[in-house]
TORLOTOR-503731 format. One record per residue: y, z, x of N, C-alpha, C in turn; residue in three letters. Coordinates in pm, 1 decimal. Example, Ala and Ser with C-alpha at 12.3 -4.5 7.8 and 13.67 -1.06 7.14 Angstrom:
BEGIN
+----------+----------+----------+----------+----------+----------+----------+----------+----------+------+
:      n.y :      n.z :      n.x :     ca.y :     ca.z :     ca.x :      c.y :      c.z :      c.x : type :
+----------+----------+----------+----------+----------+----------+----------+----------+----------+------+
:   -569.0 :    780.0 :   1319.0 :   -450.0 :    780.0 :   1230.0 :   -330.0 :    780.0 :   1320.0 :  Ala :
:   -225.0 :    708.0 :   1285.0 :   -106.0 :    714.0 :   1367.0 :      3.0 :    787.0 :   1290.0 :  Ser :
+----------+----------+----------+----------+----------+----------+----------+----------+----------+------+
***
This chain:
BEGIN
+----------+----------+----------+----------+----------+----------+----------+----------+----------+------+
:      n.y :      n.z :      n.x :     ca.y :     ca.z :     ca.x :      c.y :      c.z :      c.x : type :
+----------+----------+----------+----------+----------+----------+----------+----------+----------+------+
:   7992.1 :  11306.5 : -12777.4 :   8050.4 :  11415.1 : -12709.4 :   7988.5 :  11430.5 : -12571.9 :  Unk :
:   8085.2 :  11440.1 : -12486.0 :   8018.4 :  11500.8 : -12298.3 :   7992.0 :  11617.6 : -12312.8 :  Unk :
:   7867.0 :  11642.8 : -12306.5 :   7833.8 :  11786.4 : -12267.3 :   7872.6 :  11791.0 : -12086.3 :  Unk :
:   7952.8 :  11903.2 : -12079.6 :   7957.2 :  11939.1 : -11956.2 :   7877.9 :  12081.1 : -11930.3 :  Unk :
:   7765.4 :  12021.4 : -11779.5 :   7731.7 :  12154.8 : -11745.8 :   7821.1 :  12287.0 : -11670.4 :  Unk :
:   7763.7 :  12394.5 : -11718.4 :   7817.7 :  12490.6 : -11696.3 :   7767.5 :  12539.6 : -11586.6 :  Unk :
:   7855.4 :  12563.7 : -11442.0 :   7805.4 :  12598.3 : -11345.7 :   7774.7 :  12745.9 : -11341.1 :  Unk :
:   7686.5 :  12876.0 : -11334.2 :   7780.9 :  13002.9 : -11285.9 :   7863.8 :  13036.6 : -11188.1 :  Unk :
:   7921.2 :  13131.9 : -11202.0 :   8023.5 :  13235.5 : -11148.9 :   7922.5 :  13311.2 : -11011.9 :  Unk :
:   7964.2 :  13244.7 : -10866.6 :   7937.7 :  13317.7 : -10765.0 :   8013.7 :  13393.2 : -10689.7 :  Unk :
:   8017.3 :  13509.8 : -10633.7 :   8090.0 :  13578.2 : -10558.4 :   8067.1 :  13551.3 : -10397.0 :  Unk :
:   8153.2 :  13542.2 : -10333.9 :   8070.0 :  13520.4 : -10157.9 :   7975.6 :  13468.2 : -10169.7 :  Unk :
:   7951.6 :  13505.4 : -10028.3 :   7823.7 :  13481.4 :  -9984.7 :   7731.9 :  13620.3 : -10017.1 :  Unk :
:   7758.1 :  13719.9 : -10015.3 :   7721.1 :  13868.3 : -10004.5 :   7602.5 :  13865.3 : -10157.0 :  Unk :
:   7636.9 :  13811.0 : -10195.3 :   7579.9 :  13824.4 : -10367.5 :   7588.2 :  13912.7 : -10428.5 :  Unk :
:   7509.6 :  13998.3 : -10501.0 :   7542.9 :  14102.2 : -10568.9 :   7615.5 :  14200.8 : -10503.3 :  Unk :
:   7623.4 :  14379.0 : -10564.1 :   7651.8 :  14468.9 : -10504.2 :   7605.0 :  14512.2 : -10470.6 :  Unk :
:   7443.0 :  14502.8 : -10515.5 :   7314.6 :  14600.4 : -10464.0 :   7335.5 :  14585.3 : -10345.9 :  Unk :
:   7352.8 :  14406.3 : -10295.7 :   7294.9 :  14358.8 : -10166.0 :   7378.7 :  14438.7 : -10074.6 :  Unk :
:   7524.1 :  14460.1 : -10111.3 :   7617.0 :  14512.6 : -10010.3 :   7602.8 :  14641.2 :  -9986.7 :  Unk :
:   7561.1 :  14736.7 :  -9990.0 :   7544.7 :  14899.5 : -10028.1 :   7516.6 :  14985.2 :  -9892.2 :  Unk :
:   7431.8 :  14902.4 :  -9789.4 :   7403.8 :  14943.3 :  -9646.0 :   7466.3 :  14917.0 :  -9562.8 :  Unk :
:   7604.1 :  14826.6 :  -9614.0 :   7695.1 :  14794.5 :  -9509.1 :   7781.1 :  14880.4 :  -9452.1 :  Unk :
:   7789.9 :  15013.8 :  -9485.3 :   7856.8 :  15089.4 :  -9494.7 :   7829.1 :  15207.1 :  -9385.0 :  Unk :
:   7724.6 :  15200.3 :  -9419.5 :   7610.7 :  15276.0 :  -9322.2 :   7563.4 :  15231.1 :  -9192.5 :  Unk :
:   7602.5 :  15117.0 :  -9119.8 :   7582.3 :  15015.4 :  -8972.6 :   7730.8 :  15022.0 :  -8971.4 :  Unk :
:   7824.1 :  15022.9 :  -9020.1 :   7963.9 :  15039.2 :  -8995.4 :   7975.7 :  15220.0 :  -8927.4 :  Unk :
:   7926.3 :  15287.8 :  -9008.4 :   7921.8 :  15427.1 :  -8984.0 :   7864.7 :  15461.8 :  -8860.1 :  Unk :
:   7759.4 :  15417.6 :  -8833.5 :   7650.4 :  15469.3 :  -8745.5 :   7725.6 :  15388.8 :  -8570.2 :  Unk :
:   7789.8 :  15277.6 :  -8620.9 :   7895.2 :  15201.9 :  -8489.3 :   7959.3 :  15277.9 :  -8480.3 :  Unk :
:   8081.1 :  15348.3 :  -8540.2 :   8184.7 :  15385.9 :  -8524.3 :   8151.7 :  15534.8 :  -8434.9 :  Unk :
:   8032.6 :  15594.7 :  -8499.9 :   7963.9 :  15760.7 :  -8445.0 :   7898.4 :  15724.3 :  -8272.5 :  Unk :
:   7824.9 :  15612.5 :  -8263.8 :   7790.4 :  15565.7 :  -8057.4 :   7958.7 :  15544.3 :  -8041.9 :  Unk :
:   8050.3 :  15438.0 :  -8077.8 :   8138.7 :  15445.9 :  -8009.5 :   8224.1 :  15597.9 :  -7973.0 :  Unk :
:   8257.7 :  15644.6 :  -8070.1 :   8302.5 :  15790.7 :  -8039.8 :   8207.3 :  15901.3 :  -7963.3 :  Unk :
:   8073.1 :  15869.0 :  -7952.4 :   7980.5 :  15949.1 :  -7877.3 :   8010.8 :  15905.4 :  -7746.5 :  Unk :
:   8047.7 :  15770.5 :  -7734.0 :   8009.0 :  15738.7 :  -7555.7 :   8134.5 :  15751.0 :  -7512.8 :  Unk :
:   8275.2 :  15770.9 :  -7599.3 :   8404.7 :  15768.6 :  -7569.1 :   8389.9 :  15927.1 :  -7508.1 :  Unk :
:   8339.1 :  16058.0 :  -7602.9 :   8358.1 :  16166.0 :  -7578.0 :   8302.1 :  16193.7 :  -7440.4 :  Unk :
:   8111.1 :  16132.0 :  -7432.9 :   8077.8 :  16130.6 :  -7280.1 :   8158.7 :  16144.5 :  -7164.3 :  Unk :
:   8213.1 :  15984.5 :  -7186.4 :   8324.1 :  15920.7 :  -7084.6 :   8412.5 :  16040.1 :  -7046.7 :  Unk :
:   8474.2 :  16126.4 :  -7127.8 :   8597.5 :  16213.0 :  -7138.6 :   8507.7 :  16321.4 :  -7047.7 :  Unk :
:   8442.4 :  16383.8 :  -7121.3 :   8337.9 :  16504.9 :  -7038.7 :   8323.1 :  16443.3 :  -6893.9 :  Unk :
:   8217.4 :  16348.1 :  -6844.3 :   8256.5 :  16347.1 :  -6717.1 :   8388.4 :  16311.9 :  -6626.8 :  Unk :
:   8537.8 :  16240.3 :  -6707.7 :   8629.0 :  16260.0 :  -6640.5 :   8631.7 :  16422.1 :  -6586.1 :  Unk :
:   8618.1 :  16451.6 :  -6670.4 :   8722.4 :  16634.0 :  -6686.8 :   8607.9 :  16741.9 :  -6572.6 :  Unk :
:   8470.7 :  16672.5 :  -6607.9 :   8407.5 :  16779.4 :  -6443.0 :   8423.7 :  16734.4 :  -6305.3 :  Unk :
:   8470.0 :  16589.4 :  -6320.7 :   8515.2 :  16542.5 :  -6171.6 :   8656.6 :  16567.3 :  -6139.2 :  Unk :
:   8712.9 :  16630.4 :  -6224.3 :   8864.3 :  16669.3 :  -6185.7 :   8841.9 :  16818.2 :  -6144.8 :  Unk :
:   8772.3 :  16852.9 :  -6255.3 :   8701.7 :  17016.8 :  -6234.1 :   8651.8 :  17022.9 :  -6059.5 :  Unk :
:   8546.8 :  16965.2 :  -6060.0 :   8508.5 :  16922.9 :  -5899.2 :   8578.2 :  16940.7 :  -5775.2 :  Unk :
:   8707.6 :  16856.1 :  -5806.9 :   8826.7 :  16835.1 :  -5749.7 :   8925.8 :  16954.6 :  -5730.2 :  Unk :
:   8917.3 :  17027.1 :  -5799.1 :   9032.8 :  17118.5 :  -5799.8 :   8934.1 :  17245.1 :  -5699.4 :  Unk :
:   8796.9 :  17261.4 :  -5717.2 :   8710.9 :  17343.2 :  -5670.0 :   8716.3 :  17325.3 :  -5492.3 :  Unk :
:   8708.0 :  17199.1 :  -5502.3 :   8720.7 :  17155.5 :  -5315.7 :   8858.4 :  17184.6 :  -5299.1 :  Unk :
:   8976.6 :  17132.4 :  -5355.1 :   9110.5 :  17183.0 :  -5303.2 :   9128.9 :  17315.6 :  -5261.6 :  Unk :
:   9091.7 :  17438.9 :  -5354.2 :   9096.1 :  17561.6 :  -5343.8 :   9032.2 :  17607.2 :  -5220.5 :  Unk :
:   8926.8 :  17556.2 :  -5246.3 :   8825.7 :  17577.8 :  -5119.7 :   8863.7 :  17553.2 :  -4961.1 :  Unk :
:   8938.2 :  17434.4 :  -4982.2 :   8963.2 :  17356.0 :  -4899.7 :   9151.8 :  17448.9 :  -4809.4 :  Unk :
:   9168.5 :  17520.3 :  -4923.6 :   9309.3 :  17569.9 :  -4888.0 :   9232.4 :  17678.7 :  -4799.0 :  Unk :
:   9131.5 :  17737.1 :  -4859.3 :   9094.0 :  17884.6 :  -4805.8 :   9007.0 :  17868.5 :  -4698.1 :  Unk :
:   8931.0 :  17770.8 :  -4634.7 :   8897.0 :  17731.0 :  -4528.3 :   8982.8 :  17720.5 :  -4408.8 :  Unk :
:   9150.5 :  17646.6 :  -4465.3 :   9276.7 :  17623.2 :  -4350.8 :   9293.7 :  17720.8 :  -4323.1 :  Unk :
:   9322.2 :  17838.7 :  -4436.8 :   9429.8 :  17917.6 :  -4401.0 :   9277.4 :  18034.5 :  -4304.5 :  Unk :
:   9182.5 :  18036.5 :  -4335.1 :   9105.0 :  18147.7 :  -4260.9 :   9118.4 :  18075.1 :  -4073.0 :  Unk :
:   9105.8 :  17936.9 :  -4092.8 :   9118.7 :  17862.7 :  -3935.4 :   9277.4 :  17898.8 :  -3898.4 :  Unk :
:   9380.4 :  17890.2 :  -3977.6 :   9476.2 :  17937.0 :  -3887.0 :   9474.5 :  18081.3 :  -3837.0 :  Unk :
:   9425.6 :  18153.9 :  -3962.5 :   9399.2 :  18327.9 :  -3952.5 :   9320.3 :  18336.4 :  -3774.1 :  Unk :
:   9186.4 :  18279.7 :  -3753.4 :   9140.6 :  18272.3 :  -3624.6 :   9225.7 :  18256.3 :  -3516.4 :  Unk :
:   9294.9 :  18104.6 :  -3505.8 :   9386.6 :  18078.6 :  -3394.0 :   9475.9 :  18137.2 :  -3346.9 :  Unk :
:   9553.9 :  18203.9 :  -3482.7 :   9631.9 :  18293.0 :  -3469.9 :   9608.8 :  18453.0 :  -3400.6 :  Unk :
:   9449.1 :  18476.2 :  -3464.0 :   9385.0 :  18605.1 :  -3425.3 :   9314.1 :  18561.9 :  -3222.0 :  Unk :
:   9309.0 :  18473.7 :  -3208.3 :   9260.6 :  18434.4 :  -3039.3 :   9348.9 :  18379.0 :  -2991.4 :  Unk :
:   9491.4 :  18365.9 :  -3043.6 :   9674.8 :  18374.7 :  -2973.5 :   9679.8 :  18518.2 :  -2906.4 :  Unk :
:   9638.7 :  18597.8 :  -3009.8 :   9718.4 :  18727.2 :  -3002.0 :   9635.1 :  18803.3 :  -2865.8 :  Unk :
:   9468.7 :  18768.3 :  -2888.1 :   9387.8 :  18795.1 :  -2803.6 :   9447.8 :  18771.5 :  -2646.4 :  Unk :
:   9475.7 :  18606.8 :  -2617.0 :   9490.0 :  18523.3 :  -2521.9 :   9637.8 :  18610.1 :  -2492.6 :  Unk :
:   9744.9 :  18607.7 :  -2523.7 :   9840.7 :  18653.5 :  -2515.6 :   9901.7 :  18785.4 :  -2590.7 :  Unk :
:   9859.0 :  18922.2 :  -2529.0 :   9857.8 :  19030.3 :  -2578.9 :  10006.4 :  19094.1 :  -2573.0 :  Unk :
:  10066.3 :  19150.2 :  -2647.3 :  10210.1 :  19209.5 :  -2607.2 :  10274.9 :  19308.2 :  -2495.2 :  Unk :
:  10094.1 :  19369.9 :  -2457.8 :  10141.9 :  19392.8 :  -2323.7 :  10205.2 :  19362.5 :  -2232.6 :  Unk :
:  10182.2 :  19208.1 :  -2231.9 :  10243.9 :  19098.9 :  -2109.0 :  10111.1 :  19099.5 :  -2012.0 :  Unk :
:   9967.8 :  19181.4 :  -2053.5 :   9853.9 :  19208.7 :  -1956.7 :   9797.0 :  19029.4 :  -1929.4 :  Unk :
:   9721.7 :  19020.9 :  -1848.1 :   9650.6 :  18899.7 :  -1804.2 :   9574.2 :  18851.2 :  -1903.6 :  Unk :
:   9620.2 :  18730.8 :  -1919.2 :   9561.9 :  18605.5 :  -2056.0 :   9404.3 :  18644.0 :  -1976.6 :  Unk :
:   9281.7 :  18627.9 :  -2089.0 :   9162.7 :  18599.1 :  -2079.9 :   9147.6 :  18486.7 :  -2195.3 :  Unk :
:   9052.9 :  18410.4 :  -2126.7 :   9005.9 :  18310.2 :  -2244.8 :   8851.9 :  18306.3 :  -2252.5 :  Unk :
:   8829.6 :  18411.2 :  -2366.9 :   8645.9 :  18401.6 :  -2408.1 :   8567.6 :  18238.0 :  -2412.5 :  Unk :
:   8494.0 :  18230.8 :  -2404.8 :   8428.7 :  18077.5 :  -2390.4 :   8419.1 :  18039.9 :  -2562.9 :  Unk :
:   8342.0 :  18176.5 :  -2602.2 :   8348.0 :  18090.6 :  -2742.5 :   8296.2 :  18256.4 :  -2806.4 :  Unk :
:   8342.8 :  18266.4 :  -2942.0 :   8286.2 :  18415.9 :  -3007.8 :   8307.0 :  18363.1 :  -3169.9 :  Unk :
:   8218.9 :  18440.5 :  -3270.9 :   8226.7 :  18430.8 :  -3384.7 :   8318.4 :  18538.7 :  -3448.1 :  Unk :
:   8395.7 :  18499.6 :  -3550.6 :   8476.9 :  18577.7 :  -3631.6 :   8475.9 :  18579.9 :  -3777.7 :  Unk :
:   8431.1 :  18697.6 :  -3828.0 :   8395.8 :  18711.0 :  -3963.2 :   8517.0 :  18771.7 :  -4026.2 :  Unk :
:   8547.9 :  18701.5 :  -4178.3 :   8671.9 :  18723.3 :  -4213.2 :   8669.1 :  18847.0 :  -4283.3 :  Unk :
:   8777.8 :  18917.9 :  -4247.5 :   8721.6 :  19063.9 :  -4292.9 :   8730.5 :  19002.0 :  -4500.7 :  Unk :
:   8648.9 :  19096.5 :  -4574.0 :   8661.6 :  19084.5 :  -4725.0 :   8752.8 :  19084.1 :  -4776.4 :  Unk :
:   8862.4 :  19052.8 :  -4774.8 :   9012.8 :  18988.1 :  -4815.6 :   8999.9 :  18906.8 :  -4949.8 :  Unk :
:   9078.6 :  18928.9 :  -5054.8 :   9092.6 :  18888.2 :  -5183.7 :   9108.3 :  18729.6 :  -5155.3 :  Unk :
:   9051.8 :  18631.7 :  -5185.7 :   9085.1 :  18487.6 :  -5147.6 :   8997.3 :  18449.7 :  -5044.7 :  Unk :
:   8861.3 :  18510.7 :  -4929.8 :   8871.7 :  18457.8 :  -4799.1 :   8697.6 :  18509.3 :  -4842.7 :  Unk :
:   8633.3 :  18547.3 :  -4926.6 :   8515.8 :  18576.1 :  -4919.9 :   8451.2 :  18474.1 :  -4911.6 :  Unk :
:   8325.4 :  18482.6 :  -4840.9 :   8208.9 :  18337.8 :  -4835.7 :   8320.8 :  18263.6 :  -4680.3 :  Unk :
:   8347.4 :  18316.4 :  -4607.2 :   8415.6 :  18267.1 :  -4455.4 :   8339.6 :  18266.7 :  -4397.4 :  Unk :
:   8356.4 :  18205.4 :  -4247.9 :   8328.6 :  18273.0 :  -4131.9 :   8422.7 :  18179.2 :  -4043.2 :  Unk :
:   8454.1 :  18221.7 :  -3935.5 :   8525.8 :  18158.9 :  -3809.0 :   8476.8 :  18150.1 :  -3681.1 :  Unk :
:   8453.2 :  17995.3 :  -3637.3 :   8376.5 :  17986.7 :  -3496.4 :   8509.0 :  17970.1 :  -3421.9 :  Unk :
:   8515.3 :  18066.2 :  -3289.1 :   8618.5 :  18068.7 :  -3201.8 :   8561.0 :  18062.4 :  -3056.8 :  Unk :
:   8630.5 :  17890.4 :  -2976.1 :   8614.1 :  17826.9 :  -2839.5 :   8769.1 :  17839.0 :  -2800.5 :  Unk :
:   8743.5 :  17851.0 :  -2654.9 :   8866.8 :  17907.2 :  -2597.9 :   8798.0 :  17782.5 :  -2455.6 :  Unk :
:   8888.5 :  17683.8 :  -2419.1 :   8862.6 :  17633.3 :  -2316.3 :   9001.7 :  17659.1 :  -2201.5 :  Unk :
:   9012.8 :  17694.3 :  -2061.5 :   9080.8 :  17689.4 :  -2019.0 :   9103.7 :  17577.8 :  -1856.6 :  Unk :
:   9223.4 :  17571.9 :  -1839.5 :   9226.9 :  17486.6 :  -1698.1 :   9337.9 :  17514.9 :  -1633.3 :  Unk :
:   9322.6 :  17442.9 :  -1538.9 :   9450.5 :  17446.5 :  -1445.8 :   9490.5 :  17343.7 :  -1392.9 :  Unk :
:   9671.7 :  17287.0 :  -1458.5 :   9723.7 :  17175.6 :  -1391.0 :   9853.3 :  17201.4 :  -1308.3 :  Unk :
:   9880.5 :  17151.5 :  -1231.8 :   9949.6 :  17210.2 :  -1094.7 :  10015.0 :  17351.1 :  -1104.2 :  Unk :
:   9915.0 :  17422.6 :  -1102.4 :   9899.1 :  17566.2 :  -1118.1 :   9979.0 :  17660.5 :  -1233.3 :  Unk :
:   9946.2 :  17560.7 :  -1277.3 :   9982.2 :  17625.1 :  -1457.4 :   9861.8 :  17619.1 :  -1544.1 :  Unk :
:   9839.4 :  17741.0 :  -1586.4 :   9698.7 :  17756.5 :  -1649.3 :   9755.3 :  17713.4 :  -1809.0 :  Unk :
:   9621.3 :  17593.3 :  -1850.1 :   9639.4 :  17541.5 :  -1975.1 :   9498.2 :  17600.6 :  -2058.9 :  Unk :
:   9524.3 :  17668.0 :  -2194.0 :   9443.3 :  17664.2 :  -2284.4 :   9438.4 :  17623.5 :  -2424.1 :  Unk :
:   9339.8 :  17627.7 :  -2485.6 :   9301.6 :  17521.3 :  -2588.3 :   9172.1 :  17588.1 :  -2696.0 :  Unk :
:   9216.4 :  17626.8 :  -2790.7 :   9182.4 :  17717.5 :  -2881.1 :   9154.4 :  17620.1 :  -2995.5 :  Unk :
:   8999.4 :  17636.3 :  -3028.6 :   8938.4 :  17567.3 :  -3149.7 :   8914.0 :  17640.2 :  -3249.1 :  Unk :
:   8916.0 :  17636.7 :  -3370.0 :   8914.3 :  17744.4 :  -3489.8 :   8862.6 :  17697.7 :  -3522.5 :  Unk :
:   8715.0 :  17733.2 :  -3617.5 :   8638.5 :  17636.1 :  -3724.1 :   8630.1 :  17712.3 :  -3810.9 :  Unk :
:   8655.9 :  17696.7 :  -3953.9 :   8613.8 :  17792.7 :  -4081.4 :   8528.8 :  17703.2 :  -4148.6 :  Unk :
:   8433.0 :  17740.4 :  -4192.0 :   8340.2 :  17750.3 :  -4332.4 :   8357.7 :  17807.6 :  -4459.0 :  Unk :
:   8407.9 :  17791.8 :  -4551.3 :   8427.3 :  17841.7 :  -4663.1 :   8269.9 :  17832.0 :  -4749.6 :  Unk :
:   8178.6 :  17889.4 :  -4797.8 :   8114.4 :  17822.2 :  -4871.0 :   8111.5 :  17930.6 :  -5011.4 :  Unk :
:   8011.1 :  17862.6 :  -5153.4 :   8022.5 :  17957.4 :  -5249.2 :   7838.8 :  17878.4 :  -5314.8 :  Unk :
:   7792.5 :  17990.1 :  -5417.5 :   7658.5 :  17904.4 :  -5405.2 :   7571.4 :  17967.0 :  -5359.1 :  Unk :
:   7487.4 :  17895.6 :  -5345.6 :   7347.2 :  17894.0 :  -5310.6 :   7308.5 :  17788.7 :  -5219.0 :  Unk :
:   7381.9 :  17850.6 :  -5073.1 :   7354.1 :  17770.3 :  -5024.2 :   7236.6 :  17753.1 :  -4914.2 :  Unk :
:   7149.5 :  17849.0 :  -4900.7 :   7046.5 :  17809.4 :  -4850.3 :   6875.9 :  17756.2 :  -4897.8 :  Unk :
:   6906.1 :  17747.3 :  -5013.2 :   6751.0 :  17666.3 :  -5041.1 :   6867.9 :  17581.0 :  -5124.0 :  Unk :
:   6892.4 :  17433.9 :  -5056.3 :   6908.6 :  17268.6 :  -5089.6 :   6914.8 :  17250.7 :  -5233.5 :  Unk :
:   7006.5 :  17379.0 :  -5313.7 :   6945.6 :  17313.6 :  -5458.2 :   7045.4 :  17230.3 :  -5509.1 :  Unk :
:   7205.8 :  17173.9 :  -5429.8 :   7276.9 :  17148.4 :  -5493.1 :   7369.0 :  17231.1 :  -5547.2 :  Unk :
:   7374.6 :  17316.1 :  -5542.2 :   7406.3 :  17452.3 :  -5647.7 :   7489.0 :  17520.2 :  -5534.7 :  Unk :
:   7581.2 :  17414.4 :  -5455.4 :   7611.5 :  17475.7 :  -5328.3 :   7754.8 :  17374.7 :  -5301.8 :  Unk :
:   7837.5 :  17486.5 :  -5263.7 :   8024.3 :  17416.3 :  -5230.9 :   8045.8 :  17459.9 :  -5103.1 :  Unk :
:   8035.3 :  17396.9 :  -5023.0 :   8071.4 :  17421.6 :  -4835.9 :   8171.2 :  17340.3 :  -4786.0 :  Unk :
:   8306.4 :  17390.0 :  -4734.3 :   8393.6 :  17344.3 :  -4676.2 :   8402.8 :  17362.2 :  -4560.2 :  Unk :
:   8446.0 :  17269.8 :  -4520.2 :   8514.1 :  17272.0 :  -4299.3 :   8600.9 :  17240.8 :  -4263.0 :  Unk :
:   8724.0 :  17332.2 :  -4256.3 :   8863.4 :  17293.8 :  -4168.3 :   8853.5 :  17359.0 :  -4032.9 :  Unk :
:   8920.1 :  17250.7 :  -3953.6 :   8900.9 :  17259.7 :  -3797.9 :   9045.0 :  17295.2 :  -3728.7 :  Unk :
:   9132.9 :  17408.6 :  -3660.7 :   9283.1 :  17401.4 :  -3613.2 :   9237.1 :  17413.3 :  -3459.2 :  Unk :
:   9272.1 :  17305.8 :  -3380.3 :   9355.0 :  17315.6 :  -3243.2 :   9488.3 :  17391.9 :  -3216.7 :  Unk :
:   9493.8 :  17491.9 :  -3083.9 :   9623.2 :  17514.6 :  -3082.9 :   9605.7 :  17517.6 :  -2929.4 :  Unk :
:   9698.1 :  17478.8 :  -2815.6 :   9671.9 :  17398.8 :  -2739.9 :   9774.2 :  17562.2 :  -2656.7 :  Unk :
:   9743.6 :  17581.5 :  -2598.5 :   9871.7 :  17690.2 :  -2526.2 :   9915.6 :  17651.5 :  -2369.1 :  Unk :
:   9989.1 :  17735.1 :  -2312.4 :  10043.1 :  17739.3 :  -2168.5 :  10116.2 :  17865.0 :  -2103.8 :  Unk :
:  10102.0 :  17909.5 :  -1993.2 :  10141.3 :  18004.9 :  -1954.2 :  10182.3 :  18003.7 :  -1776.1 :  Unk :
+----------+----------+----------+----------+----------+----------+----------+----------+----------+------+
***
């Protein structure tokens, strides 16, 4: 009679079940960094949009206080009297406390000339918007600068 040997019964490579039991747990602990660094990722999208929307606003209320100026050293330059244009060299204008315009200020230059005897002027508006803390450098500080030319003749 052939005795034939009897090989055993192997599973995988993995071997038992004991051996497999922690696999579960390096699967787990991957899946929790990937979703940690995904959520990161998301958080700083969403404060640089945040960021973004902070300068726009800012950035609106800076224009509109520089047109507010040009408009306010039009009215100066050309009074409804019909009295004689003056053009100040340069004066500061603080925005009065207006819902939308707090944390302003307005630098106002008035240059004038004369070309074949037509007096030309030229009106610079500068606004500053800022919000913050902005005089001790901590960062902790949002400062905007819109600039309007308005160029006149008379």
């Amino acid at each position: 009679m052939n005795r034939r040997t009897q090989i055993p019964f192997q599973r995988g490579t993995g071997g038992s079940l004991a051996n497999q039991q922690g696999s579960a747990l390096v699967i787990g602990i991957f899946v929790i960094t990937v979703m940690f660094l995904m959520a990161s990722a998301l958080i700083n999208v969403l404060e640089d949009a945040d960021e973004q929307v902070n300068l726009e606003v800012w950035g609106a209320r800076a224009l509109a206080a520089a047109n507010s100026g040009a408009d306010s050293a039009l009215a100066q330059l050309f009074p409804l009297d019909a009295s004689a244009a003056t053009c100040e060299a340069s004066s500061d204008w603080d925005v009065p406390n207006e819902p939308g315009f707090h944390g302003c200020r307005v630098a106002l230059t008035c240059n004038a000339s004369v070309v074949n005897t037509v007096n030309h002027y030229r009106i610079t508006s500068t606004a500053t918007c800022e919000t913050g803390d902005c005089t001790n450098n901590n960062g902790n500080c949002l400062r905007v600068n819109r600039q309007v030319e308005v160029e006149a003749r008379d």
